[in-house]
C-alpha positions as CSV (number, residue, x, y, z in Angstrom):
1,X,-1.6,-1.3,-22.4
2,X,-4.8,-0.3,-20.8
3,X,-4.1,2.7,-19.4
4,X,-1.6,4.2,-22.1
5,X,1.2,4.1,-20.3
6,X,3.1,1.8,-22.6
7,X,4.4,1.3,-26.0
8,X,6.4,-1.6,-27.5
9,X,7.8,-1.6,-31.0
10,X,10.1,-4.6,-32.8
11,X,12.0,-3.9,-35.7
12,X,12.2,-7.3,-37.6
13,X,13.8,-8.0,-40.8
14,X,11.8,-10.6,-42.9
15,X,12.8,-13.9,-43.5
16,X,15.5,-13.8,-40.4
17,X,14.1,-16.2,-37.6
18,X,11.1,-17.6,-36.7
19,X,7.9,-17.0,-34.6
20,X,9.6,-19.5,-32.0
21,X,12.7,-17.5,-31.9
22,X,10.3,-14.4,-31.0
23,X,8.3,-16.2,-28.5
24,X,10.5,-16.6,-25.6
25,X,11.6,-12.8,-26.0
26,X,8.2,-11.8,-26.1
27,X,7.0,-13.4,-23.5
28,X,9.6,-12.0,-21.1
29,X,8.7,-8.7,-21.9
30,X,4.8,-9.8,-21.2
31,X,5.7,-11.0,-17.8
32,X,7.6,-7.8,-16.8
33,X,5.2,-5.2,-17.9
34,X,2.3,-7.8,-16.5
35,X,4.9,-7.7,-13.0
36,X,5.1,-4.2,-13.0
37,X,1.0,-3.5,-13.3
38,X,0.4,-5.9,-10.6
39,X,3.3,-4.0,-8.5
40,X,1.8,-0.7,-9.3
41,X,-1.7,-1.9,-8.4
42,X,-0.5,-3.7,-5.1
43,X,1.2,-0.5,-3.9
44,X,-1.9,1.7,-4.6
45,X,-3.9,-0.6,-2.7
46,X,-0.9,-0.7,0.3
47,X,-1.5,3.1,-0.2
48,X,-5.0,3.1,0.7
49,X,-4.7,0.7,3.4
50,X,-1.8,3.2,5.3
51,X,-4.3,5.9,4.3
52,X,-7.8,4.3,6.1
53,X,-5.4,3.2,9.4
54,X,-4.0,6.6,9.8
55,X,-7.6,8.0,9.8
56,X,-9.2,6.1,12.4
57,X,-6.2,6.4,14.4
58,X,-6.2,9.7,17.0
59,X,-5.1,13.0,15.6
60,X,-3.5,14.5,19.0
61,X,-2.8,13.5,22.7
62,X,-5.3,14.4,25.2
63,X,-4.0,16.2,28.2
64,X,-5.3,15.0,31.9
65,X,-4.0,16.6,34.6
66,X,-0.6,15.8,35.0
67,X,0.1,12.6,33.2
68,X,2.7,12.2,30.5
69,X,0.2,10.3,27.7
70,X,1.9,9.1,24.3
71,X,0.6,6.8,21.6
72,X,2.3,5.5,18.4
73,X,1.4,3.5,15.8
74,X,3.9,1.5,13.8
75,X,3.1,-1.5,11.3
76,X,5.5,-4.6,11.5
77,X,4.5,-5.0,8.0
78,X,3.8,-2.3,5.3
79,X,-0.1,-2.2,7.0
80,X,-1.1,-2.7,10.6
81,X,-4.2,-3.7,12.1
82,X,-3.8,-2.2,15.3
83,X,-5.8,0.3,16.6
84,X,-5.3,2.5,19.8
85,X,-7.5,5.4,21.2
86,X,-7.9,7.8,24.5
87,X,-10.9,7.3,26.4
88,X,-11.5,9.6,29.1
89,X,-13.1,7.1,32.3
90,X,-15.6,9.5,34.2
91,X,-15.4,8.3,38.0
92,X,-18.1,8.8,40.2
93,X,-17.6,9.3,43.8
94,X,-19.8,8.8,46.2
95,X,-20.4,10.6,49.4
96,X,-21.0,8.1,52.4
């Protein structure tokens, strides 16, 4: 195949069979190496999407005062879109 990864070899015996009784095997084995490429390449790309989420999600819980803060992140699919992130709100007070 493209990358290397893959070698198929037939032994056939001359005159035994025809190029139709070769075609349906054949083209079995084309669909499950072609299967297993496109699985390989979807779960690189699944890879890369878990990969970009986790970095623009937060890398530790800020601490104010004494509030229990917790966030979690967790994909109903293999990816999420959801994003979450501590802000810290600066109140002013004023002095009437």
């Amino acid at each position: 195949m493209a990358d290397g990864e893959y070698l198929i070899s037939f032994d056939l015996v001359p005159g035994q069979g025809s190029v139709e009784d070769l075609r349906a095997p054949l083209n079995i084995v084309r669909l499950a190496i072609s299967q297993k490429l496109q699985r390989s390449r979807y779960e690189e790309i699944i890879q890369d999407a878990r990969r970009i989420q986790s970095s623009i999600l937060p890398k530790r819980t800020p601490r104010y005062a004494d509030f229990d803060i917790a966030g979690e992140s967790r994909p109903a699919e293999e990816v999420g879109g959801d994003f979450y992130d501590y802000i810290r709100l600066h109140r002013t007070c004023s002095t009437s």
